[in-house]
Z-matrix of the N, CA and C atoms (Angstrom, degrees):
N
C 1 1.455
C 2 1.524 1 107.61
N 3 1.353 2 109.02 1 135.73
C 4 1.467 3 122.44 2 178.41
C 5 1.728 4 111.66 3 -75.01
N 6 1.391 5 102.83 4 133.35
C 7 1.640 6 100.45 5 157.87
C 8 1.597 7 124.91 6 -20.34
N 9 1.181 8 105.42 7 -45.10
C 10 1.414 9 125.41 8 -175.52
C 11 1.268 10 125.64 9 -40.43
N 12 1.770 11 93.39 10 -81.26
C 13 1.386 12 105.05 11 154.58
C 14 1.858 13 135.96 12 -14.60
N 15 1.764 14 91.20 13 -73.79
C 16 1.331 15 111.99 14 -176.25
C 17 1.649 16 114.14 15 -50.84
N 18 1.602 17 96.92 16 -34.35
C 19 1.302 18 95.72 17 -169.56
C 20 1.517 19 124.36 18 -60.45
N 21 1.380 20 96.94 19 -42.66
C 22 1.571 21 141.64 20 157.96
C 23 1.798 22 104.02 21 -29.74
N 24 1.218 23 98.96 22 -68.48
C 25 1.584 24 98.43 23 -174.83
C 26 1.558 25 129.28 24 -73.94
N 27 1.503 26 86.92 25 -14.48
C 28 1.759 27 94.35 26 165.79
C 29 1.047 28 126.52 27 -97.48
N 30 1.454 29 113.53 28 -11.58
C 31 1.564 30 119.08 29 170.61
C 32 1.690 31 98.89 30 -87.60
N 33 1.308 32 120.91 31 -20.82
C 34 1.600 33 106.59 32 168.88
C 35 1.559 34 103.20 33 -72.27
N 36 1.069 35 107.64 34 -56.38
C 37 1.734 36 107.48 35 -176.98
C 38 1.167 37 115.43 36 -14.59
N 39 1.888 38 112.53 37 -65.69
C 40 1.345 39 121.19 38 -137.05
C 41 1.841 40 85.08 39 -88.32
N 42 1.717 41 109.36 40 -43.52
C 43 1.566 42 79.57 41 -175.01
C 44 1.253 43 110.46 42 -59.02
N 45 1.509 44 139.55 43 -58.38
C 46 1.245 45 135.97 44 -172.12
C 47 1.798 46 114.19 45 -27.29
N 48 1.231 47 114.39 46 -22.45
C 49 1.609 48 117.76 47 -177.76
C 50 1.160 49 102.36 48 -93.15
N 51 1.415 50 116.58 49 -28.87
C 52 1.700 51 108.74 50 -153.72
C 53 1.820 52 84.81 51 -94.65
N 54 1.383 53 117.43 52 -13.67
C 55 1.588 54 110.07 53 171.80
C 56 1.234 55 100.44 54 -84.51
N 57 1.596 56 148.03 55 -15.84
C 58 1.489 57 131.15 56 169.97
C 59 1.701 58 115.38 57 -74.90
N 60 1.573 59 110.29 58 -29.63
C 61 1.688 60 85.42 59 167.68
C 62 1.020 61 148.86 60 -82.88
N 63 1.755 62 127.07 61 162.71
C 64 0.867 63 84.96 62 -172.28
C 65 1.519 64 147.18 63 -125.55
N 66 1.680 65 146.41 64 160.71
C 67 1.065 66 128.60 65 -152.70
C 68 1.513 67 153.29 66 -20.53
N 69 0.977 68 123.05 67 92.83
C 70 1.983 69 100.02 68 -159.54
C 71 1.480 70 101.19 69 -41.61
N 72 1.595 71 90.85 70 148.79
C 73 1.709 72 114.05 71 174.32
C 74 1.391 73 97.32 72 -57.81
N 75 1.708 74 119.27 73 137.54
C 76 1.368 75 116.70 74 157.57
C 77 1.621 76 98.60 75 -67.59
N 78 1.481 77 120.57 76 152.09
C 79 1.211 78 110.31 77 154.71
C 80 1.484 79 139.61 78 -74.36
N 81 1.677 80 119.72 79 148.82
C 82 1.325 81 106.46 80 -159.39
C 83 1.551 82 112.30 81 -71.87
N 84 1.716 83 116.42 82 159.88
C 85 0.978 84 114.25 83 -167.63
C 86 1.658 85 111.31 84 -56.59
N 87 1.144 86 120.57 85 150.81
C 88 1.827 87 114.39 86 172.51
C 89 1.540 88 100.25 87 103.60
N 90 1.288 89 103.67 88 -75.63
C 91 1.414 90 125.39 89 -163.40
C 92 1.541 91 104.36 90 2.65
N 93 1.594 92 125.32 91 -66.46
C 94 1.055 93 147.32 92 -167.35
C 95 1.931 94 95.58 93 -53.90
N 96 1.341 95 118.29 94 -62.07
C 97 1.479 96 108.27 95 170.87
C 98 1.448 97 125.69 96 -77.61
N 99 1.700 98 130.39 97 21.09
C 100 0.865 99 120.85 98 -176.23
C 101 1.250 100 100.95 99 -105.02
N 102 1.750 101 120.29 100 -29.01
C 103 1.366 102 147.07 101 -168.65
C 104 1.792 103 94.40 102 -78.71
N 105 1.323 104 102.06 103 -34.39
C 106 1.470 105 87.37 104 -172.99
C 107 1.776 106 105.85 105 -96.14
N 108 1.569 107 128.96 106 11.87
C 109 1.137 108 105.74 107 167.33
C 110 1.652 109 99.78 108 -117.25
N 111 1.282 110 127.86 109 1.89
C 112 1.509 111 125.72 110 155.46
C 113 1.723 112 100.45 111 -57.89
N 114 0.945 113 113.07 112 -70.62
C 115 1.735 114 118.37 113 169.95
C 116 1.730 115 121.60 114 -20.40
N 117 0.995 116 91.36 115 -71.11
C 118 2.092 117 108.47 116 157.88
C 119 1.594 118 119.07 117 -42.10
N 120 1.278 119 90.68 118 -50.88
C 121 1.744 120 94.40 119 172.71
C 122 1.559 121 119.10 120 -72.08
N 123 1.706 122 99.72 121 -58.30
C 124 1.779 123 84.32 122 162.11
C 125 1.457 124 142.26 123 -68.72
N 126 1.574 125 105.57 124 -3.49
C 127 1.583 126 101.32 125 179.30
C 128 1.361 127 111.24 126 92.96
N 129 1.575 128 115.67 127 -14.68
C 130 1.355 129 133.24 128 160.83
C 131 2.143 130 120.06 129 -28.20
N 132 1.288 131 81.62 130 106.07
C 133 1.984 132 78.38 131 163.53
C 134 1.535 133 101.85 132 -64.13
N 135 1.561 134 99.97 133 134.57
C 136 1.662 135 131.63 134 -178.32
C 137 0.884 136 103.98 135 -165.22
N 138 1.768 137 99.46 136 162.75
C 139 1.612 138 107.23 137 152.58
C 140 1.707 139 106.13 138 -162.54
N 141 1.182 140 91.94 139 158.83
C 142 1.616 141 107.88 140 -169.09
C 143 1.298 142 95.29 141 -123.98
N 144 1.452 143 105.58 142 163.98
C 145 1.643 144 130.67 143 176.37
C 146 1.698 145 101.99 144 -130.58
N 147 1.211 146 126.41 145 127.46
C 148 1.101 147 138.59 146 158.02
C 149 1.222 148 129.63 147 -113.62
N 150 1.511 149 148.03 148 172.01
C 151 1.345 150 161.33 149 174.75
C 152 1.455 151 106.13 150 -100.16
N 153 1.702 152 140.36 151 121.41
C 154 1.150 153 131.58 152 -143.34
C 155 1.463 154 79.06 153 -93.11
N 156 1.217 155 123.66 154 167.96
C 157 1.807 156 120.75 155 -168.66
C 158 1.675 157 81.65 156 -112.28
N 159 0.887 158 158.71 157 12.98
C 160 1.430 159 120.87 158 155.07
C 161 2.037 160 106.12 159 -141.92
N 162 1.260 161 109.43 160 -3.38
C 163 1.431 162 114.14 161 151.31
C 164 1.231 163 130.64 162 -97.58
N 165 0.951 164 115.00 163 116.92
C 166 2.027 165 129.64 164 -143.99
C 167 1.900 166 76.85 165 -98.12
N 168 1.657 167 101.31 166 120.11
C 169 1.505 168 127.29 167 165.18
C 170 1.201 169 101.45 168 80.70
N 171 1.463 170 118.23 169 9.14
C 172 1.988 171 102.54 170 161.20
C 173 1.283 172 99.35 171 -84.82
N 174 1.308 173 86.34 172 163.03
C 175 1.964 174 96.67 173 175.05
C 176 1.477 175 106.66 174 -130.81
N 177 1.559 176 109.40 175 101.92
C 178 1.874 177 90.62 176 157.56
C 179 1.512 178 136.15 177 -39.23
N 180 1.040 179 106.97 178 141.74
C 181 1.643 180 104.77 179 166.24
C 182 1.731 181 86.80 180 -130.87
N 183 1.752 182 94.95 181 120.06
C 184 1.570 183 111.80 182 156.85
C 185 1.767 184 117.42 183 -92.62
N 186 1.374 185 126.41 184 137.74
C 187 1.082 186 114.47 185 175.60
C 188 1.935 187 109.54 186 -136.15
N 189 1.161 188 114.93 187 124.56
C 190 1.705 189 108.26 188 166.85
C 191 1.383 190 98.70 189 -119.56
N 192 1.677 191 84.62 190 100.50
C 193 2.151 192 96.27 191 166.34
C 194 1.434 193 94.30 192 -73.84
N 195 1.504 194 157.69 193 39.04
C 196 1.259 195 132.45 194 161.00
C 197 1.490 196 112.67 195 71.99
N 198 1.638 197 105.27 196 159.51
C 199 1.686 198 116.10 197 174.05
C 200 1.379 199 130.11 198 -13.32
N 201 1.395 200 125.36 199 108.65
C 202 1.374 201 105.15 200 174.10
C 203 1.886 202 100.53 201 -134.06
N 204 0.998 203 113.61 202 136.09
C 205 1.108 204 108.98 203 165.64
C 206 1.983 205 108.30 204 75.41
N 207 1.397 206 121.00 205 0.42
C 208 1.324 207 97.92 206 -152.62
C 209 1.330 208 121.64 207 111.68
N 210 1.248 209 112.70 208 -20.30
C 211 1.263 210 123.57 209 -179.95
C 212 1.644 211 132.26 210 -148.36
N 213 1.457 212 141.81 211 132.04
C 214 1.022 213 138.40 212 170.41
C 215 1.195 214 123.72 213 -38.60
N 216 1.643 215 124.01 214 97.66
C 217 1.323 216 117.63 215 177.33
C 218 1.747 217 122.72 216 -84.95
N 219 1.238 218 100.53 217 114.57
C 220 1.765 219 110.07 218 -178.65
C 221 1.389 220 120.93 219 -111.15
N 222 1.340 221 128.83 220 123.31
C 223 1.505 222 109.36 221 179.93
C 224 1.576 223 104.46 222 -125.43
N 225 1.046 224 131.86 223 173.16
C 226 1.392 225 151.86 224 139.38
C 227 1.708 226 158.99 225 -102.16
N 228 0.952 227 139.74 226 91.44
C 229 1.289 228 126.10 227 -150.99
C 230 1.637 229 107.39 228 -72.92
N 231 1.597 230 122.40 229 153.51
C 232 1.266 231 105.25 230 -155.19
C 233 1.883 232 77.61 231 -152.98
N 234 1.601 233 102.98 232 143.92
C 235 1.270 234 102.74 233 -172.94
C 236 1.967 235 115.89 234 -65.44
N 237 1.414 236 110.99 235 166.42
C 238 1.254 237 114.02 236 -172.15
C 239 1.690 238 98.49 237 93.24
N 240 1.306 239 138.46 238 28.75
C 241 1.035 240 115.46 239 179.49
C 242 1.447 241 140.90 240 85.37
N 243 1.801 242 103.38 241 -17.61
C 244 1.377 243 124.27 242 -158.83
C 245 1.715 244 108.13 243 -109.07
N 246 1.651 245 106.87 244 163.59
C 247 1.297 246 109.25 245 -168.42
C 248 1.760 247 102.38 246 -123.07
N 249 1.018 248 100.70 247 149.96
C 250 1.824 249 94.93 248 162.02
C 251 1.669 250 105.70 249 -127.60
N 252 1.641 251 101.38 250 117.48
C 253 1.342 252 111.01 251 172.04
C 254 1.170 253 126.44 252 -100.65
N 255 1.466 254 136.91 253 139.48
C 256 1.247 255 126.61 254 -166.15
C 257 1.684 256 111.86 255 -146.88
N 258 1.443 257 110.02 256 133.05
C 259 1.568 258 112.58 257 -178.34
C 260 1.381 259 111.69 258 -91.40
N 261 1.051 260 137.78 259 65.56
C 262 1.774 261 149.50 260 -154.56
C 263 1.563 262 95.87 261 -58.70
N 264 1.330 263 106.42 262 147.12
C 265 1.687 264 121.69 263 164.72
C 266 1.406 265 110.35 264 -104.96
N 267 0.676 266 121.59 265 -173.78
C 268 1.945 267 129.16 266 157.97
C 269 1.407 268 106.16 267 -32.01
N 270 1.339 269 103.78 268 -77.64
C 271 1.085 270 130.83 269 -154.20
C 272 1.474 271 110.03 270 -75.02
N 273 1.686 272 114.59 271 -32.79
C 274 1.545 273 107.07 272 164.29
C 275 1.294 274 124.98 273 -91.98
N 276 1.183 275 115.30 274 15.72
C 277 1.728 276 136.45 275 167.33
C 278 1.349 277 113.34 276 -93.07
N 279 1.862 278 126.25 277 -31.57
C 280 1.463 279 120.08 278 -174.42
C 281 1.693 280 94.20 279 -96.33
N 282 1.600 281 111.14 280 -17.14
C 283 1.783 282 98.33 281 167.85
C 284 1.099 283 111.99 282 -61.48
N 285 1.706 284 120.27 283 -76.42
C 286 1.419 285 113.33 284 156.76
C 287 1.116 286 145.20 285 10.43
N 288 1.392 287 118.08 286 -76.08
C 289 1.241 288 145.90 287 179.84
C 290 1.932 289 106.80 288 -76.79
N 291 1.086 290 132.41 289 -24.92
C 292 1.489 291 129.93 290 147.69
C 293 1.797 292 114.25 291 -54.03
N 294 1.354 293 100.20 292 -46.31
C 295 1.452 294 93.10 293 -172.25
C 296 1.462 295 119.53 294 -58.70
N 297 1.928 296 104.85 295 -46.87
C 298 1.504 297 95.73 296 169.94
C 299 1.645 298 113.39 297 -84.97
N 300 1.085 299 139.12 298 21.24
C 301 1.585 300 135.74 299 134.56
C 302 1.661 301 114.95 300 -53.59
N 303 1.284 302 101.79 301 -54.64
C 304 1.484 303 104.23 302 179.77
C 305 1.490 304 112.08 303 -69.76
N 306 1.436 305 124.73 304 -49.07
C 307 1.325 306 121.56 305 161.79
C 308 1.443 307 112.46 306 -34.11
N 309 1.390 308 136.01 307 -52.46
C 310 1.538 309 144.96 308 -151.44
C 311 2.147 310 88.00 309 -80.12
N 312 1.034 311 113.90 310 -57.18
C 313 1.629 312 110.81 311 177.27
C 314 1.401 313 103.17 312 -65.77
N 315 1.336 314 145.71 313 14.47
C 316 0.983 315 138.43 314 -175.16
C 317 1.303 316 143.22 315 69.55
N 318 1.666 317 102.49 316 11.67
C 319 1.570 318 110.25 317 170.86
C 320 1.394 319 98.41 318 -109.21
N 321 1.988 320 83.70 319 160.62
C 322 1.355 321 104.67 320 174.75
C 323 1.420 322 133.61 321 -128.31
N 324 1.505 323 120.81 322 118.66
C 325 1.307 324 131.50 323 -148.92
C 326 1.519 325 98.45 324 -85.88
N 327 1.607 326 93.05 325 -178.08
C 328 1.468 327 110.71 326 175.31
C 329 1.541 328 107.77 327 95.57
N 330 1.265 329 88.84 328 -174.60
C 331 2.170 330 99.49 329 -159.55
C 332 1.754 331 101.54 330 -149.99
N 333 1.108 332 106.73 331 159.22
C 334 1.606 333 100.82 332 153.06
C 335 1.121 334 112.20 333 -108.18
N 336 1.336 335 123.19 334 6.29
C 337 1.678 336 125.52 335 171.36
C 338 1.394 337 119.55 336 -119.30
N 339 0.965 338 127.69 337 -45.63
C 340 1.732 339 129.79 338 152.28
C 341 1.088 340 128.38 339 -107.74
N 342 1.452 341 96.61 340 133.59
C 343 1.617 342 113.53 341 -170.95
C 344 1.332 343 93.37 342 -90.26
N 345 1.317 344 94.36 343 155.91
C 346 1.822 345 113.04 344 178.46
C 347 2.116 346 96.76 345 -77.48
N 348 1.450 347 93.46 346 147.48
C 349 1.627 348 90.73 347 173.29
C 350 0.784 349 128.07 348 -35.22
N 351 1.462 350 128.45 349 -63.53
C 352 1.474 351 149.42 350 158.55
C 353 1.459 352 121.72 351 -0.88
N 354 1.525 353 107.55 352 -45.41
C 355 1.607 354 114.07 353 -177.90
C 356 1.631 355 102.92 354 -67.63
N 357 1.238 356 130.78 355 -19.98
C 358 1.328 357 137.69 356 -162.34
C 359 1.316 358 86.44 357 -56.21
N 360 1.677 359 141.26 358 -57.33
C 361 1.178 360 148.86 359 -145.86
C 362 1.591 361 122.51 360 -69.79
N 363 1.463 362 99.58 361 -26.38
C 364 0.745 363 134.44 362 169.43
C 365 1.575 364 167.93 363 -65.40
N 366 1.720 365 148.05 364 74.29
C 367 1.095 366 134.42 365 -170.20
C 368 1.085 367 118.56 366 -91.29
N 369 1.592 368 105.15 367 167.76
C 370 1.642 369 116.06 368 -175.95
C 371 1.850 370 99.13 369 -108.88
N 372 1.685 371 101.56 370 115.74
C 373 1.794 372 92.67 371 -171.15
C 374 1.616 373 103.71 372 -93.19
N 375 1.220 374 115.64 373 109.33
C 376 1.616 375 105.99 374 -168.82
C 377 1.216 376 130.83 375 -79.53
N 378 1.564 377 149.32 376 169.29
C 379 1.587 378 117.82 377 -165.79
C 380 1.164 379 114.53 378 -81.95
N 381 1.462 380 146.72 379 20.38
C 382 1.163 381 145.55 380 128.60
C 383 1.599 382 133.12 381 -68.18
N 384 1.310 383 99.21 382 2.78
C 385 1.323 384 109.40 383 165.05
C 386 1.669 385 118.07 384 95.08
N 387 1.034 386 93.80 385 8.03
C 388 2.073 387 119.83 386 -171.37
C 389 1.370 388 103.81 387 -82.23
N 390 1.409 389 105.17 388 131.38
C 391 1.622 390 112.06 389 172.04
C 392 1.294 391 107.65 390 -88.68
N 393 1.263 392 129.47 391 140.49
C 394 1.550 393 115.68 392 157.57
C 395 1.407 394 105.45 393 -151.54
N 396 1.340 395 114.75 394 119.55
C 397 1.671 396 120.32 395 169.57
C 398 1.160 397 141.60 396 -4.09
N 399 1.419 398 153.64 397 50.93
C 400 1.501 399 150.97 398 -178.37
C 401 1.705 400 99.67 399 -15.71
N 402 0.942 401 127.45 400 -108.82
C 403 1.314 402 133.27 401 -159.45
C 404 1.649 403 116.05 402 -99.11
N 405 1.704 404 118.19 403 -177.32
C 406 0.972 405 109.41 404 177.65
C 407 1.467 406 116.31 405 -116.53
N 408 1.933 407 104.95 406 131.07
C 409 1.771 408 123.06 407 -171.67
C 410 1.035 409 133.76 408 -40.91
């Protein structure tokens, strides 16, 4: 028997095996924002990537580097260059952390007239380097 052959029959082999296992699980829908508002709640370093819901090809980047100061530090990158930083409490970490719950079931929060508490904690650092308040304390 030629090299040939053999070669032949082991490259059938292995696909024939690699067609018996079986598929990785897609992951379930949410999962990815449910993991990231357990994270929020504990104060946990994470980070998530999102799709901005009304700027087509931005991408959020969520990040909680953990405790700082007393407080859960969380930020966000937000199109135009700009950031939203936020010193979270308890209480503006389980707001937070509801929103991407509701995001993960497939709703979508927020207002153009009231901000959720949460933003109180919060500034918008703009690319000139300017702080200015997200919501009201």
């Amino acid at each position: 028997m030629s090299h040939r052959p053999l070669f032949l029959l082991l490259a059938l082999a292995t696909a024939a095996a690699a067609a018996l296992e079986p598929a990785p699980a897609a992951p379930e829908p949410g999962a990815a924002d449910r993991a990231f508002a357990e994270a929020i709640e504990a104060c946990r370093a994470a980070s998530h990537q999102a799709p901005h819901p009304f700027m087509k090809g931005f991408t959020i980047e969520h990040v909680v580097a953990g405790e700082q100061d007393g407080a859960c530090a969380y930020s966000q990158t937000m199109p135009g260059e700009m950031r939203m930083e936020c010193k979270l409490s308890k209480e503006g970490r389980a707001g937070l952390a509801a929103e991407f719950r509701a995001l993960a079931e497939g709703r979508m929060t927020g207002s153009t007239s009231a901000q959720p508490a949460w933003t109180g904690e919060c500034e918008i650092l703009t690319k000139d380097g300017k702080r200015l308040p997200m919501g009201k304390g």
